[in-house]
C-alpha positions, 0 to 999 in steps of 0.5 A: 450818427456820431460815434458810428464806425464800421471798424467797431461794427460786430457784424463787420468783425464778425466777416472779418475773423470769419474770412479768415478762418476760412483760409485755414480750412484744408480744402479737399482737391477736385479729384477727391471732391468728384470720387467721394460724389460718385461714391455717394451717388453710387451707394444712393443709388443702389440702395434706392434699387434695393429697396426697389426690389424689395418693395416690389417683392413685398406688394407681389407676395402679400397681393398673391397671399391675399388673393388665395 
């Protein structure tokens, strides 16, 4: 293949420049990394209680309503 060269390759440029953008990116410590997973798993949970709850409530109230 003459004419071939990998330095003029797009995808090669591509992972290049790719490579380093990601050394300007302000990656978060692991401190804030496990505080804002623990947040979230945390307010996941919460919410899946509450609709827990409130499905719970819901099926209880319309099976006595329709039981009448």
């Amino acid at each position: 293949m003459a004419g071939f060269s990998l330095s003029n390759n797009a995808l090669v440029t591509y992972i290049k420049e790719s490579k380093e953008e990601l050394k300007k990116v302000a990656w978060p410590s692991r401190e804030v990394i496990i505080r804002d997973t623990v947040v979230v798993l945390g307010l996941s949970a919460a919410v899946a209680a509450f609709f827990g709850v409130l499905d719970y409530g819901l099926v209880n109230g319309i099976t006595r309503l329709l039981q009448q």
